[in-house]
N, C-alpha and C positions, 0 to 999 in steps of 0.2 A: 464502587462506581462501576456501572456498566457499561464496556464500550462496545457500540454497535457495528459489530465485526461478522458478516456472514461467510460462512467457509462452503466452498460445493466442493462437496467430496466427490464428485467424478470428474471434476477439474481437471485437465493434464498439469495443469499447473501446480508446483510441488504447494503443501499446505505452506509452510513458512513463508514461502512469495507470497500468497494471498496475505496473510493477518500485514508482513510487512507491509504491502502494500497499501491497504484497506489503512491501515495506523498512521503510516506517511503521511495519506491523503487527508484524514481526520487533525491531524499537526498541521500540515502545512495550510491547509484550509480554514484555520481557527478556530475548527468545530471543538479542541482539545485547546485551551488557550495556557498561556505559557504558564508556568508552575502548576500545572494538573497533576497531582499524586496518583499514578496509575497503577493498577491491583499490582501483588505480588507476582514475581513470577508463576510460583501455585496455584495461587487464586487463578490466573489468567488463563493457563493451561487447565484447570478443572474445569472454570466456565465454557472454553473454546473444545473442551474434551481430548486435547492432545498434551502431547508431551512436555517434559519440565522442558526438555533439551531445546525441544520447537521455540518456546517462547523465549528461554534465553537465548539466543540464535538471532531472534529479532530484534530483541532488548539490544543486541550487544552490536548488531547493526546498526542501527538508528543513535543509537551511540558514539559509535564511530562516522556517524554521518553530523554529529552534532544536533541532534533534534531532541536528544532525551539527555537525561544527565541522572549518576545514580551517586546518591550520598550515602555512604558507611552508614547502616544500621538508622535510617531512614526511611530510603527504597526510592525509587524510578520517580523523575517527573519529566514534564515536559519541557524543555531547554529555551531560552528565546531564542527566536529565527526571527533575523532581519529581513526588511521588505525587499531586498535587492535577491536577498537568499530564497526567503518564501519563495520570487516570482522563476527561480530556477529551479529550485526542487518540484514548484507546477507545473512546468514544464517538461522536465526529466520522466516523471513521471507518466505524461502526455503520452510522450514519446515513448518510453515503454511500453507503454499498454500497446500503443498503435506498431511496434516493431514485431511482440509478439501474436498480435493478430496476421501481421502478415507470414509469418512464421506458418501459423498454421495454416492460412492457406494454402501454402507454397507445398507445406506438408501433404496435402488433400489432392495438389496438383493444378491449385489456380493458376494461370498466367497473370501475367501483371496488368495488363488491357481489363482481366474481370477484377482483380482484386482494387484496381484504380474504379473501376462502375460501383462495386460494393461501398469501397468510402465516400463516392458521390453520394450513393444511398444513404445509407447511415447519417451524413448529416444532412439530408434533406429531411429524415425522419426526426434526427433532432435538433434541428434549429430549420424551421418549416419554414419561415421566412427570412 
């Protein structure tokens, strides 16, 4: 199976945060529905072209988040997430993304007056009405 995982390698963002990420969001979005038998750890890391360690690292996250479940000499699937659950892992994630954006502005040297104009931007860009 292929999962549609795009990595940017000039990201500041460490690779592992990405794929977790990018995986979360395919779970808890249902684009990956429950019982999905997902590649090997090997498999996953040759497709994505990194590490065994990187993708166990995620594996073992999202694990421990409840979203995946791994059965002895089976391998990885994807765990049922309740609707209550789903709508806070959605969220969580939301929120992530949007703390690390401000991270970097702050990094850059944005004040909070333009980083609050940027998000006004942004979702005028994506949600135009």
């Amino acid at each position: 199976m292929k999962i549609p995982i795009q990595i940017n390698e000039n990201s500041a963002e460490p690779l592992y945060h990405q794929i977790e990420n990018q995986l979360r969001s395919l779970i808890v979005t249902g684009q990956l529905g429950e019982g999905t038998h997902l590649p090997s750890i090997r498999e996953f890391a040759g497709a994505l072209n990194c590490s065994v360690i990187t993708v166990r690292r995620v594996y073992q996250d999202l694990e421990n988040e409840g979203l995946l479940r791994t059965k002895q000499g089976t391998g990885t699937f994807v765990a049922q997430v309740e609707a209550g659950d789903r709508e806070n892992y959605r969220l969580k994630t939301a929120q992530e993304a949007m703390q690390a954006a401000v991270q970097s502005g702050k990094a850059v040297g944005c004040t909070k007056e333009e980083m609050e104009g940027l998000f006004r931007e942004a979702l005028r860009v994506i949600y135009p009405k």
